[in-house]
Biopython code that builds the backbone (N, CA, C, O; Angstrom):
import numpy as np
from Bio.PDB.StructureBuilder import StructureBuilder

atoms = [
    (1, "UNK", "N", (-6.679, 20.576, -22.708)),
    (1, "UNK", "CA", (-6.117, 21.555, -21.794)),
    (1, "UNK", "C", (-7.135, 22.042, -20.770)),
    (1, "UNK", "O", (-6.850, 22.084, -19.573)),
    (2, "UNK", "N", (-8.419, 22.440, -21.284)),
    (2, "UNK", "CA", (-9.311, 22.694, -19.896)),
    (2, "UNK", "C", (-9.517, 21.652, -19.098)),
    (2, "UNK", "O", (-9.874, 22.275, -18.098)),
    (3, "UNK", "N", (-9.543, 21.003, -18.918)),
    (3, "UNK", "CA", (-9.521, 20.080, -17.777)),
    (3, "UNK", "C", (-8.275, 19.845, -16.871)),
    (3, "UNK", "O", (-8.219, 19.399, -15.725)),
    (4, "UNK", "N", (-7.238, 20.298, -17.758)),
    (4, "UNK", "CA", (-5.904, 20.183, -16.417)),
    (4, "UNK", "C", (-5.779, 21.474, -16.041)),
    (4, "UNK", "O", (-5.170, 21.621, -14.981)),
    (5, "UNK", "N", (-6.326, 22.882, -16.801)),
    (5, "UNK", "CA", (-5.785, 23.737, -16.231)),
    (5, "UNK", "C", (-6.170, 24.355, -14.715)),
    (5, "UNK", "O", (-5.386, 24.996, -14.015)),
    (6, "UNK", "N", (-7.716, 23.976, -14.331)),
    (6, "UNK", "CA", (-7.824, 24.238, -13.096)),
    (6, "UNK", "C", (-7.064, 23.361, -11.694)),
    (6, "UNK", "O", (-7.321, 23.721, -10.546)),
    (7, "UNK", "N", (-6.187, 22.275, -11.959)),
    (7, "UNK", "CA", (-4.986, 21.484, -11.524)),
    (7, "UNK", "C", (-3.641, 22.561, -11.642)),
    (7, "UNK", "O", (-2.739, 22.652, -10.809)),
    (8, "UNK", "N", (-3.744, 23.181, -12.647)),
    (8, "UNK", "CA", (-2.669, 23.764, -12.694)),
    (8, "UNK", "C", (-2.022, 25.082, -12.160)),
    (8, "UNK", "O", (-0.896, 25.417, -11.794)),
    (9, "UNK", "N", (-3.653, 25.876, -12.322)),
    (9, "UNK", "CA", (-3.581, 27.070, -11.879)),
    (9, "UNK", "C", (-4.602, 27.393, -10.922)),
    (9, "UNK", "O", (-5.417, 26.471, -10.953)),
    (10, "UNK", "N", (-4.971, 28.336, -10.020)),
    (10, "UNK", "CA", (-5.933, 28.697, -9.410)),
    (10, "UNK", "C", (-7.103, 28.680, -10.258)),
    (10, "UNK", "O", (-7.178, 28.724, -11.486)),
    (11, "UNK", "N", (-8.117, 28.599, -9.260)),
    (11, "UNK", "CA", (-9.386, 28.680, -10.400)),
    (11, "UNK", "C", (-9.720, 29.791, -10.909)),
    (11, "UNK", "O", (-10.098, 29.820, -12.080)),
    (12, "UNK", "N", (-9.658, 30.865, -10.195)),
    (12, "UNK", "CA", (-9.946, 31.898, -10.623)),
    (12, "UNK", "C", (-9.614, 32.156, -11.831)),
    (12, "UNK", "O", (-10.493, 32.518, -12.613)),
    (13, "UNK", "N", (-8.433, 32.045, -12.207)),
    (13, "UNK", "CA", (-7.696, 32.494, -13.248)),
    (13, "UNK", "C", (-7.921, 31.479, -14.490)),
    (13, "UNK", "O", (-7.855, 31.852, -15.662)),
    (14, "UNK", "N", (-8.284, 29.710, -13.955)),
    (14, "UNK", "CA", (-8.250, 29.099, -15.146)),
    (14, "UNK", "C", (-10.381, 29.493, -15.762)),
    (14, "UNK", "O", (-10.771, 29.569, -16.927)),
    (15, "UNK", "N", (-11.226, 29.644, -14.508)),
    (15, "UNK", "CA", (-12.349, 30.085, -15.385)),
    (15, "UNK", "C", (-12.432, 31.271, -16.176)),
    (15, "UNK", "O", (-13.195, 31.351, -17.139)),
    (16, "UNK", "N", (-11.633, 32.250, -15.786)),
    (16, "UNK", "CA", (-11.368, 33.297, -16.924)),
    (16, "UNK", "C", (-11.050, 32.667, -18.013)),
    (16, "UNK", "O", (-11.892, 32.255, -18.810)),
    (17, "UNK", "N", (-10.021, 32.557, -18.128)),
    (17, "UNK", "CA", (-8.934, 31.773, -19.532)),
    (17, "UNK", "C", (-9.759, 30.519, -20.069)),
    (17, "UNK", "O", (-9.610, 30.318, -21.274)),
    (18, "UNK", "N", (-10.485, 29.760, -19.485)),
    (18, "UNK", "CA", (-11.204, 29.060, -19.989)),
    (18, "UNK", "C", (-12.742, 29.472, -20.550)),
    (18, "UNK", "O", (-13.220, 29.013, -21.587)),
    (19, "UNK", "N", (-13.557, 30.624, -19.476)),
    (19, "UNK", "CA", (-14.464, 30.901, -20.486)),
    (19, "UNK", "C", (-14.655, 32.154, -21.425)),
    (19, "UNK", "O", (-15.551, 32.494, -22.199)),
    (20, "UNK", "N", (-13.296, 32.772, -20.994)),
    (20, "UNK", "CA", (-13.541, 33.795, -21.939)),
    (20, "UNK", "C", (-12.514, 33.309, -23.076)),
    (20, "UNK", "O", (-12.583, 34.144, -23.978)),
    (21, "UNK", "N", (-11.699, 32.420, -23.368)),
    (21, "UNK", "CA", (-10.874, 32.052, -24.647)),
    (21, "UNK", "C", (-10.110, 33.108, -24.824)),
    (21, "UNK", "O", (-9.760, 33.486, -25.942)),
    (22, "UNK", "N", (-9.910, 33.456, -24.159)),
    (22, "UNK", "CA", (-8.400, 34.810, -24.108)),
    (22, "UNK", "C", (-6.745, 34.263, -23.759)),
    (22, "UNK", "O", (-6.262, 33.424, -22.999)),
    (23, "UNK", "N", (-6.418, 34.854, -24.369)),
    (23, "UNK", "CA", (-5.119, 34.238, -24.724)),
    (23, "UNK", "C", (-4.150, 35.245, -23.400)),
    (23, "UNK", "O", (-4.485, 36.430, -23.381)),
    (24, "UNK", "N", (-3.104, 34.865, -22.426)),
    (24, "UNK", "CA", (-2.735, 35.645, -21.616)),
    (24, "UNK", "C", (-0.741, 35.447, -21.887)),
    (24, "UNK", "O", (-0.172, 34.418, -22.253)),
    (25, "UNK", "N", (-0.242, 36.491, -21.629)),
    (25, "UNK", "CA", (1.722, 36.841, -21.853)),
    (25, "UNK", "C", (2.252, 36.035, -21.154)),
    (25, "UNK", "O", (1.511, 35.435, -20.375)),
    (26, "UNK", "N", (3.158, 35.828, -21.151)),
    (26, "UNK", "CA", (4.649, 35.158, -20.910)),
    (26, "UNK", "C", (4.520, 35.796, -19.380)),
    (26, "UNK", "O", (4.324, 34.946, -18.511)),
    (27, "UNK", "N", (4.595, 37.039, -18.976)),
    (27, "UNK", "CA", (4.463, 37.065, -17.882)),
    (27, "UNK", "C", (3.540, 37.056, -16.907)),
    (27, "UNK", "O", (3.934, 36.784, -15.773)),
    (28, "UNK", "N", (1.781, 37.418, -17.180)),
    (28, "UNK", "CA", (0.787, 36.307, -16.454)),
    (28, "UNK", "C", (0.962, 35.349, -16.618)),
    (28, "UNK", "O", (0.923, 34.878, -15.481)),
    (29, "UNK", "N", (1.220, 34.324, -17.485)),
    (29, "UNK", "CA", (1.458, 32.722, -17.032)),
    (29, "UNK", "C", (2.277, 32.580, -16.261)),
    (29, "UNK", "O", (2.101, 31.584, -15.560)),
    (30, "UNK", "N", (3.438, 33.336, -15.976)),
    (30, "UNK", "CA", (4.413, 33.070, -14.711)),
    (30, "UNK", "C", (3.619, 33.684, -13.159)),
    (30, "UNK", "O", (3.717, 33.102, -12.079)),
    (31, "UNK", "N", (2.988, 34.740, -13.351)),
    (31, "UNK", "CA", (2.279, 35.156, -12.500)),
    (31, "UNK", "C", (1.538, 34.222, -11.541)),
    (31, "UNK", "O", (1.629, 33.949, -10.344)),
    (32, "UNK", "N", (0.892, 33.906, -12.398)),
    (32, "UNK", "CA", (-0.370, 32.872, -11.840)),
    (32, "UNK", "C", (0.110, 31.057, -11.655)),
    (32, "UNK", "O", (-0.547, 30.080, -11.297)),
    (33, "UNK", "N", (1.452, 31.209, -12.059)),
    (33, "UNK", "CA", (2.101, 29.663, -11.502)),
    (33, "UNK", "C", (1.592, 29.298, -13.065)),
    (33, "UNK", "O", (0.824, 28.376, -12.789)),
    (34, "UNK", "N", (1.514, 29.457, -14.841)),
    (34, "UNK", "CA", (1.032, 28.316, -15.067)),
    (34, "UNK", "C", (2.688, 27.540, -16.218)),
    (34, "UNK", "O", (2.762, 26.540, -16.932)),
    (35, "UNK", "N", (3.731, 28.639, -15.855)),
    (35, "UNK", "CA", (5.084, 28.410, -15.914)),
    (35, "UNK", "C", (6.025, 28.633, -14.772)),
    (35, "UNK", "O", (5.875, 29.482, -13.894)),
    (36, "UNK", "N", (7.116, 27.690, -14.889)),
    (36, "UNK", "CA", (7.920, 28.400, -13.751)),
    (36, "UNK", "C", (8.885, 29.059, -13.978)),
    (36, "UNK", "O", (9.780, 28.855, -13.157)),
    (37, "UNK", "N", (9.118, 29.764, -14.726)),
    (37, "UNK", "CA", (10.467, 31.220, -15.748)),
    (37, "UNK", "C", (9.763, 31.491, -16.553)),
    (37, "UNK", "O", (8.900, 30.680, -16.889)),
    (38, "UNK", "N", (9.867, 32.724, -17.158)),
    (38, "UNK", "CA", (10.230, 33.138, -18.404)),
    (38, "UNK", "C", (11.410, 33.705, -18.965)),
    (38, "UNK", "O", (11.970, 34.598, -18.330)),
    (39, "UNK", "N", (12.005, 33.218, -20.362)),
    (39, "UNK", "CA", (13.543, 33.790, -20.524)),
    (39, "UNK", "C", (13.720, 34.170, -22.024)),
    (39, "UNK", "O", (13.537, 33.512, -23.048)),
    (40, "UNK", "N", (14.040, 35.152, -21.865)),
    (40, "UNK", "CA", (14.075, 35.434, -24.142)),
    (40, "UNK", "C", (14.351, 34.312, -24.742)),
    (40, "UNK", "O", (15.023, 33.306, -24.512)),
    (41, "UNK", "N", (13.325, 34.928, -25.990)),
    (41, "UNK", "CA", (13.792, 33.370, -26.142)),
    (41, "UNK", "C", (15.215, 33.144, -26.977)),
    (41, "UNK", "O", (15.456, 31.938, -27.033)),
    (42, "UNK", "N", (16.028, 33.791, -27.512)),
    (42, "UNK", "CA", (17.259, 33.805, -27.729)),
    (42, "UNK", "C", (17.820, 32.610, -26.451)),
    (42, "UNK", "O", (18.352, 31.650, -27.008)),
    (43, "UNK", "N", (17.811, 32.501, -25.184)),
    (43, "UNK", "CA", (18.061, 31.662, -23.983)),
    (43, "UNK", "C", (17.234, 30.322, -23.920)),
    (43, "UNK", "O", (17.705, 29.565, -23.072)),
    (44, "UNK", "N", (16.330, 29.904, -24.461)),
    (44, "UNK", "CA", (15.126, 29.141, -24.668)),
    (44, "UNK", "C", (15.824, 27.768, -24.378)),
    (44, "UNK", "O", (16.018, 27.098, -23.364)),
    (45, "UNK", "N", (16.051, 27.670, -25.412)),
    (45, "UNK", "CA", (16.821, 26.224, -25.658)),
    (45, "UNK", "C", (18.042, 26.130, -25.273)),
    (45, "UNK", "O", (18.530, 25.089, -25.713)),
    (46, "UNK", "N", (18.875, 26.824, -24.562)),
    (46, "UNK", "CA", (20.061, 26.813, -23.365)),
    (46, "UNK", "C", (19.665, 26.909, -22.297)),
    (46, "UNK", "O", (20.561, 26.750, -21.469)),
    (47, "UNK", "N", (18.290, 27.185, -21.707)),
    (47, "UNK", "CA", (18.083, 27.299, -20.342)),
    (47, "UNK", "C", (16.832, 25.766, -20.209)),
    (47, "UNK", "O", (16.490, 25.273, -19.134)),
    (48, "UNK", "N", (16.451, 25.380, -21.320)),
    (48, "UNK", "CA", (15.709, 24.057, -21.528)),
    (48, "UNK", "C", (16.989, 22.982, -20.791)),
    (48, "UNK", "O", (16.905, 22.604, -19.623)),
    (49, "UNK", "N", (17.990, 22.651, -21.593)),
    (49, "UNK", "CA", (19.253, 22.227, -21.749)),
    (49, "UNK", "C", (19.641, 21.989, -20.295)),
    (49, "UNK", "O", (19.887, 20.902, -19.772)),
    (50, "UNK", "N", (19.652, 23.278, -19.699)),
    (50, "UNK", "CA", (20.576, 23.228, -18.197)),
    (50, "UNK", "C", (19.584, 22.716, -17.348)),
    (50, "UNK", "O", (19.979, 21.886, -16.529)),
    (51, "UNK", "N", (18.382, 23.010, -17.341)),
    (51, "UNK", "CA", (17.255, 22.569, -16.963)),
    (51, "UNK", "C", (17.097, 20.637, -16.925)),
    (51, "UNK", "O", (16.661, 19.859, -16.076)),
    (52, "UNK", "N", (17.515, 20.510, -17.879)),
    (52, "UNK", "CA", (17.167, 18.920, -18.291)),
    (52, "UNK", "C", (18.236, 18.377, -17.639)),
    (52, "UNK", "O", (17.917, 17.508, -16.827)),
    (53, "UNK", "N", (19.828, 18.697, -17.768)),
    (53, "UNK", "CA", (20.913, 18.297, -17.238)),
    (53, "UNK", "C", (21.202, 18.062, -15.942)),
    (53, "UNK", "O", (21.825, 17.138, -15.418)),
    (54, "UNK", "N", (20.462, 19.385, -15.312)),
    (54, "UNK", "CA", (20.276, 19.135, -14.027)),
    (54, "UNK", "C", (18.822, 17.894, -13.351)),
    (54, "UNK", "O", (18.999, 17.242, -12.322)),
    (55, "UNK", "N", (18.016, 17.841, -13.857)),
    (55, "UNK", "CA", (17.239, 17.020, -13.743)),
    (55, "UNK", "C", (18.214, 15.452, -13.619)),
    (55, "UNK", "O", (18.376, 14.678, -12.675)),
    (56, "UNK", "N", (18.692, 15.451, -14.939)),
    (56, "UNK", "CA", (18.999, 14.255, -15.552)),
    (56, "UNK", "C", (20.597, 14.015, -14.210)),
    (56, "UNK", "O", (20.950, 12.888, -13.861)),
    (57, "UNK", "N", (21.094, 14.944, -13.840)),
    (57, "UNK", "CA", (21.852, 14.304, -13.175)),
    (57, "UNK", "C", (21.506, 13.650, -11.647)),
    (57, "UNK", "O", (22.341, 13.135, -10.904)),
    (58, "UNK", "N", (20.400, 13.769, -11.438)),
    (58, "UNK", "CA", (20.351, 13.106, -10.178)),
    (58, "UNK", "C", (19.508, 11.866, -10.376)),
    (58, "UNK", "O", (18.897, 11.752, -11.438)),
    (59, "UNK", "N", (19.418, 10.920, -9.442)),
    (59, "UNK", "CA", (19.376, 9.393, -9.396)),
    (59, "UNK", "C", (18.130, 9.164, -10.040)),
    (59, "UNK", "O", (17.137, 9.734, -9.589)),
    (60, "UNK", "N", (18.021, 8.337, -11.133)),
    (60, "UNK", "CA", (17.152, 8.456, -11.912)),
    (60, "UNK", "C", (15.933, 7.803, -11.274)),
    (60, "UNK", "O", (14.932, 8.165, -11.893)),
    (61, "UNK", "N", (15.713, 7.197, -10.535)),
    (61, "UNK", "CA", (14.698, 6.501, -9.619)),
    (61, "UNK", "C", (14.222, 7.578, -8.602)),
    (61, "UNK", "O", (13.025, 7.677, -8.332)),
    (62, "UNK", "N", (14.958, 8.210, -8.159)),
    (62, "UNK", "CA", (14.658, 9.093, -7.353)),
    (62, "UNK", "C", (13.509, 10.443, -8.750)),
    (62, "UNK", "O", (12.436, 10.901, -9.143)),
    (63, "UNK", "N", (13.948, 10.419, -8.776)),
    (63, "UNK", "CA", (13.527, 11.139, -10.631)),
    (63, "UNK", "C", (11.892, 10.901, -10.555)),
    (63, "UNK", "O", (10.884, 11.531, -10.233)),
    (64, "UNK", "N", (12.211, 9.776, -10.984)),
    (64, "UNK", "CA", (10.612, 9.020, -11.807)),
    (64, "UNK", "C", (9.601, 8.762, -10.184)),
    (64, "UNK", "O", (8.379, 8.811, -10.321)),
    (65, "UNK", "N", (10.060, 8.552, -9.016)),
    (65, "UNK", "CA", (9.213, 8.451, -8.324)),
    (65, "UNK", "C", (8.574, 9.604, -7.971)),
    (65, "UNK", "O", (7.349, 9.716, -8.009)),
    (66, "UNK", "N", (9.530, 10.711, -7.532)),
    (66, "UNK", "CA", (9.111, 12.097, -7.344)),
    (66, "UNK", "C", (7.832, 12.217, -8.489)),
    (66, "UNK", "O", (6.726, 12.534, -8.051)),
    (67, "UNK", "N", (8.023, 11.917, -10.201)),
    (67, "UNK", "CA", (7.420, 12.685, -10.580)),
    (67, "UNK", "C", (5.292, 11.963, -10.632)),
    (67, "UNK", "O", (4.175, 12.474, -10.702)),
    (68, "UNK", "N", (5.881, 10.598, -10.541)),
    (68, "UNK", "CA", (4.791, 9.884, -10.411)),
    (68, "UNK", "C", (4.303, 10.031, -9.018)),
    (68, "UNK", "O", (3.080, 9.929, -9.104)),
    (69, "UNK", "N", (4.569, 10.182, -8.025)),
    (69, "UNK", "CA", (4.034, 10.726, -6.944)),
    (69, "UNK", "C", (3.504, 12.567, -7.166)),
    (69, "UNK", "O", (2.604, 13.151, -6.561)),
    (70, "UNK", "N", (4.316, 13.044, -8.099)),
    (70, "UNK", "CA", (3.874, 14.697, -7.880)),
    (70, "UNK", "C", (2.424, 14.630, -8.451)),
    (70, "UNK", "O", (1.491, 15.143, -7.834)),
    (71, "UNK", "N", (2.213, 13.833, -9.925)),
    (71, "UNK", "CA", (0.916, 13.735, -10.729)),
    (71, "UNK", "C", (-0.118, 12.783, -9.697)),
    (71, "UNK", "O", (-1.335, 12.958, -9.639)),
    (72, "UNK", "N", (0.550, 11.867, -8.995)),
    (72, "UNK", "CA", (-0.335, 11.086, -8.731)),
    (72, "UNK", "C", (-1.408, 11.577, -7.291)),
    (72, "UNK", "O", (-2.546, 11.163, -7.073)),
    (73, "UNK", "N", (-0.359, 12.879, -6.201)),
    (73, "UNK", "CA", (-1.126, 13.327, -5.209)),
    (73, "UNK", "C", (-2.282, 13.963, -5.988)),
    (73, "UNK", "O", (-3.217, 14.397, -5.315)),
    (74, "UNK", "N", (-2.331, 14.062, -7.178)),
    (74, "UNK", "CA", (-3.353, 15.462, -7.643)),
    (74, "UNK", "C", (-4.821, 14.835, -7.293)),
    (74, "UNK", "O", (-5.653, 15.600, -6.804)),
    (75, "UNK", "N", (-5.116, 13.680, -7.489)),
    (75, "UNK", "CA", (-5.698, 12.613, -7.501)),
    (75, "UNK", "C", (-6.291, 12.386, -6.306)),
    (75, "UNK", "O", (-7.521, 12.389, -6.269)),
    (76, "UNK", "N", (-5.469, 12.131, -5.017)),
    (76, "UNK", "CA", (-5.682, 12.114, -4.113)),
    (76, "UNK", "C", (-5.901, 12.971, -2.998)),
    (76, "UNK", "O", (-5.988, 14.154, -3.330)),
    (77, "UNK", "N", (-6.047, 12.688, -1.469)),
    (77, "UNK", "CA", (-6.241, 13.359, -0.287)),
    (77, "UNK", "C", (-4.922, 13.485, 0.017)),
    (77, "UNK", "O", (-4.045, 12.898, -0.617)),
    (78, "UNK", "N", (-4.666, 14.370, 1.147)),
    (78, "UNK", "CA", (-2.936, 14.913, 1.804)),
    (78, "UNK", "C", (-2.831, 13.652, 2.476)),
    (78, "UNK", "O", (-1.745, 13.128, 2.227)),
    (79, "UNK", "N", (-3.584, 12.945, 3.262)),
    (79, "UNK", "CA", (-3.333, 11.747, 3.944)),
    (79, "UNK", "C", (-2.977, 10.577, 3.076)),
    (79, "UNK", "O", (-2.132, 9.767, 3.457)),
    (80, "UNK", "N", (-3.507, 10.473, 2.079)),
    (80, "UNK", "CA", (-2.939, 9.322, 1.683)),
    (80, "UNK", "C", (-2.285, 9.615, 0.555)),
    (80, "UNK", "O", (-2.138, 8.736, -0.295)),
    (81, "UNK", "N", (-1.696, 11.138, 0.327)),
    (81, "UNK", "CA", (-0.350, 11.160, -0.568)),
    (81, "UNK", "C", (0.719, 10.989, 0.137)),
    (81, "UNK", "O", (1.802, 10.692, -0.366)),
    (82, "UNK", "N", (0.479, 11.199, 1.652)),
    (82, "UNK", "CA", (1.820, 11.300, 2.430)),
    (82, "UNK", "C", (1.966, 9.654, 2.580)),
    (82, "UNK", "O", (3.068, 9.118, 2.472)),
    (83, "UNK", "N", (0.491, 8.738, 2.894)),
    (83, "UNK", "CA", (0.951, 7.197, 2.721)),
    (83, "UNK", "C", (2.275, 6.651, 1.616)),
    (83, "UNK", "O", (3.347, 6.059, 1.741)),
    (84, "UNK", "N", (1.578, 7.164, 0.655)),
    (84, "UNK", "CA", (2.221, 6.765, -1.130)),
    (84, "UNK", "C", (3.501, 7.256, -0.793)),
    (84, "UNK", "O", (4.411, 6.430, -0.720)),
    (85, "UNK", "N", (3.774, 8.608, -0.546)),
    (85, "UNK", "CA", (5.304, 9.062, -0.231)),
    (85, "UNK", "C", (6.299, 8.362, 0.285)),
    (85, "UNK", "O", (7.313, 7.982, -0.300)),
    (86, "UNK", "N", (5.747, 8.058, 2.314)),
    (86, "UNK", "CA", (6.331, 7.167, 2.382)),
    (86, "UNK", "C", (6.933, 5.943, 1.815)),
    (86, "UNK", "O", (8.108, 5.773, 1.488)),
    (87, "UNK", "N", (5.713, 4.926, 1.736)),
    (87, "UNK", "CA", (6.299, 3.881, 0.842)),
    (87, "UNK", "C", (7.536, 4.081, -0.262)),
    (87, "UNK", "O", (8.637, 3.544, -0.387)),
    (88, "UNK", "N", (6.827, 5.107, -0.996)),
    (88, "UNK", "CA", (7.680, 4.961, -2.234)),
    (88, "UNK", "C", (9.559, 5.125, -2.230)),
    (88, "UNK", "O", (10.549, 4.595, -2.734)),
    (89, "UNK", "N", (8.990, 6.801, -0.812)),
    (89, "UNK", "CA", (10.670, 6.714, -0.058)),
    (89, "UNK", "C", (11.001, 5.485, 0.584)),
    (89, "UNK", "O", (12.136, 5.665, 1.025)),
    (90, "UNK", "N", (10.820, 4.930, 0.725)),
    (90, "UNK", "CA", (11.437, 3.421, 1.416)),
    (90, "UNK", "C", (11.346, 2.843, 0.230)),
    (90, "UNK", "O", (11.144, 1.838, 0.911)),
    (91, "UNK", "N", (11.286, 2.430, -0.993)),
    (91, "UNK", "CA", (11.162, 1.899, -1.833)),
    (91, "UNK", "C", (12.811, 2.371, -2.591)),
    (91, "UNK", "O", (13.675, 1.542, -2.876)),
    (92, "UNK", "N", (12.931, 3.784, -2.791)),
    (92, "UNK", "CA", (13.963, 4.671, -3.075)),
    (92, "UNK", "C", (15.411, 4.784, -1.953)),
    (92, "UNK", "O", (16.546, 5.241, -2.081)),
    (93, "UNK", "N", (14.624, 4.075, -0.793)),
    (93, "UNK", "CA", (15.778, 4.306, 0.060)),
    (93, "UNK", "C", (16.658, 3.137, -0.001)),
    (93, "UNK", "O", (17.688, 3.343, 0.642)),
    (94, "UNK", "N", (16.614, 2.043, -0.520)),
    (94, "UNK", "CA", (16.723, 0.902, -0.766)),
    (94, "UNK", "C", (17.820, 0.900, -2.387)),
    (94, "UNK", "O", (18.553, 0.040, -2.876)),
    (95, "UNK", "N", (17.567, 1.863, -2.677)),
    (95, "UNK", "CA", (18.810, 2.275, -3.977)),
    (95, "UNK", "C", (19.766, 2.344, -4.119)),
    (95, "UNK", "O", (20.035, 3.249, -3.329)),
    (96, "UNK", "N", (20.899, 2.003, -4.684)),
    (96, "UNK", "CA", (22.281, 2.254, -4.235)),
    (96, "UNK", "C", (22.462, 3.553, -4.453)),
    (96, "UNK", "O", (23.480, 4.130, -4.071)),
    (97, "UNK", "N", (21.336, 4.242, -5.194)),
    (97, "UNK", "CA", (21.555, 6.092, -5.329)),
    (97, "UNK", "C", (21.773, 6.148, -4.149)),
    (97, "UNK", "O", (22.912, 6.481, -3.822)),
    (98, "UNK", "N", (20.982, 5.908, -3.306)),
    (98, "UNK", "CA", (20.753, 6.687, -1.927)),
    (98, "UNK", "C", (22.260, 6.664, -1.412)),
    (98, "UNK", "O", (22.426, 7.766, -0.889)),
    (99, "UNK", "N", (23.474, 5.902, -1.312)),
    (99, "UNK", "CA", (23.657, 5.731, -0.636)),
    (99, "UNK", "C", (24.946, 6.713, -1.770)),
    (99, "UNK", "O", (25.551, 7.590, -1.153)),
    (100, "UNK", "N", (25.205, 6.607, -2.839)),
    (100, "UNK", "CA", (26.028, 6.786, -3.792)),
    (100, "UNK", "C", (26.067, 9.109, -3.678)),
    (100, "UNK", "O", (26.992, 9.905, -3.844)),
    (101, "UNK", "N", (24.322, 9.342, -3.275)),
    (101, "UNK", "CA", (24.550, 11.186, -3.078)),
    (101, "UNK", "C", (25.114, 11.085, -2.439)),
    (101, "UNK", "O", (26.247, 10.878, -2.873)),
    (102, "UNK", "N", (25.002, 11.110, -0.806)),
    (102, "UNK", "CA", (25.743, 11.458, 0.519)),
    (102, "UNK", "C", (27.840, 10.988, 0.494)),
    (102, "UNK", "O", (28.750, 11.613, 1.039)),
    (103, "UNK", "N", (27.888, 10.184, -0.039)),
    (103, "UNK", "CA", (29.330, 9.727, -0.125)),
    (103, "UNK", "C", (29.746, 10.820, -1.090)),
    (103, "UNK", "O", (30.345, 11.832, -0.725)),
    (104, "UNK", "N", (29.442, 10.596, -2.173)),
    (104, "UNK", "CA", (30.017, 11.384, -3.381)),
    (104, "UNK", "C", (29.694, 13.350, -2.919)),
    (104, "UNK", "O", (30.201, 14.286, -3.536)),
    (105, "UNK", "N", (29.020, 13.440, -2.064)),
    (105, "UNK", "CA", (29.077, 14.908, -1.124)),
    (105, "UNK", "C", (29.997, 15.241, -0.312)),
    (105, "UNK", "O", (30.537, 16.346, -0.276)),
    (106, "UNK", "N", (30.294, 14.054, 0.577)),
    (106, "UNK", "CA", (31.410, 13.767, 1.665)),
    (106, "UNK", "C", (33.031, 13.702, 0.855)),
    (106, "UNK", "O", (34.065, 14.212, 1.284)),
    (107, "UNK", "N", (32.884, 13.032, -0.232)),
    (107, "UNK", "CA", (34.043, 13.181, -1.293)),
    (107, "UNK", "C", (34.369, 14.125, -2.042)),
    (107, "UNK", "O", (35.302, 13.981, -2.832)),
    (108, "UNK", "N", (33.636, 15.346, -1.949)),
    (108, "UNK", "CA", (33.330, 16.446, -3.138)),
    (108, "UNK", "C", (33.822, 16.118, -4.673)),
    (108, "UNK", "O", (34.799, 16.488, -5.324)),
    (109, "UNK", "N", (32.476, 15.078, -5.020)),
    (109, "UNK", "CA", (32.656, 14.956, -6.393)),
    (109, "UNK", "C", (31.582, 15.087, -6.845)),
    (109, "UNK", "O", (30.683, 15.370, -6.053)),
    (110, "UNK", "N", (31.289, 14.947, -8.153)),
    (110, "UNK", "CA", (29.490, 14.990, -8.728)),
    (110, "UNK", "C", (29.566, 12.986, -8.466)),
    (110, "UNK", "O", (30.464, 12.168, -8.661)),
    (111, "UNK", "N", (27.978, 12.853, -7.891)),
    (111, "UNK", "CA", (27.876, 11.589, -7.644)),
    (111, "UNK", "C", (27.572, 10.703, -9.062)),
    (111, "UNK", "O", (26.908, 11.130, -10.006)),
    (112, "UNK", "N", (28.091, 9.624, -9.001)),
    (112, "UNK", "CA", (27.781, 8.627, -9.864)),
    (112, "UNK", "C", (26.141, 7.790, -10.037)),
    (112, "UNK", "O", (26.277, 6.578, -10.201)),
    (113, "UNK", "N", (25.118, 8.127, -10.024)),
    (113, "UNK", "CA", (23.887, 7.574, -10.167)),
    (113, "UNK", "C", (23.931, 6.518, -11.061)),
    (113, "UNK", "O", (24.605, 6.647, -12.083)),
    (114, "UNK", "N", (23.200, 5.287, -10.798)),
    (114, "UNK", "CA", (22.822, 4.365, -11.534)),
    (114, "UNK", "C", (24.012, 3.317, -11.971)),
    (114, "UNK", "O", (23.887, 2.439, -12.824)),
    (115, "UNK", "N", (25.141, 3.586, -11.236)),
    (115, "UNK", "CA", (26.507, 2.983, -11.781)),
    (115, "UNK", "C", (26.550, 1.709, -10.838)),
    (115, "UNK", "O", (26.089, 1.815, -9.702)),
    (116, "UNK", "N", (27.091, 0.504, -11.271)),
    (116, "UNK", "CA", (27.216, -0.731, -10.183)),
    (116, "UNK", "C", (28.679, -0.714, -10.083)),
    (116, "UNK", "O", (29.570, -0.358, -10.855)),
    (117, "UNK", "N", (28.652, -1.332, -8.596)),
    (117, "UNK", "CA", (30.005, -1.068, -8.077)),
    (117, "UNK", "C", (30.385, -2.373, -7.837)),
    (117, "UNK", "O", (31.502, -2.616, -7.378)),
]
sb = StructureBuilder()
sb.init_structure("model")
sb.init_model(0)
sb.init_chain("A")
sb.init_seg("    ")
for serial, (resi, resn, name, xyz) in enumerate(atoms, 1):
    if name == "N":
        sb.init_residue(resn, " ", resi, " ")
    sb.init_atom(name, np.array(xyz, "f"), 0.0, 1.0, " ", f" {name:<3s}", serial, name[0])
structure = sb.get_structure()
């Protein structure tokens, strides 16, 4: 964990938490970006759920590139994450997702991802 957390959070906040070994609430970790909600947890695992569903319903390629591009700019310079972007959107644009959101919007239905026609 110390090594991703200054990726994750400002530094400021991850050399505290990292050299003083202090443990910080549910709501400084939202504070400082190192969650994005907090929700009782009675809601935990129903707001995990809607969370995932919504993920899971959009084009699953579109999905996996976003997320391998999100980890992979960390890595890199702004110039050549925006290279990788490109490509990868032209790579994605080339999907029958792509073409399957905008119709199924124009139709008002939930779109069909990943389905052959």
């Amino acid at each position: 964990m110390p090594l991703r957390l200054p990726h994750a959070i400002p530094m400021a906040f991850a050399m505290e938490m990292m050299l003083t070994g202090e443990f910080i609430d549910a709501e400084q970790a939202l504070r400082i970006g190192l969650v994005s909600r907090v929700v009782p947890r009675e809601e935990l695992i129903s707001t995990c759920e809607a969370i995932a569903l919504k993920i899971a319903s959009n084009g699953q390629l579109a999905v996996r590139i976003t997320k391998r591009l999100a980890y992979a700019s960390l890595r890199m310079g702004l110039d050549q994450a925006r290279e990788v972007s490109s490509a990868l959107n032209q790579i994605n644009s080339m999907s029958p997702d792509t073409v399957e959101g905008p119709r199924a919007f124009s139709e008002k239905r939930a779109p069909r991802f990943g389905e052959t026609r």
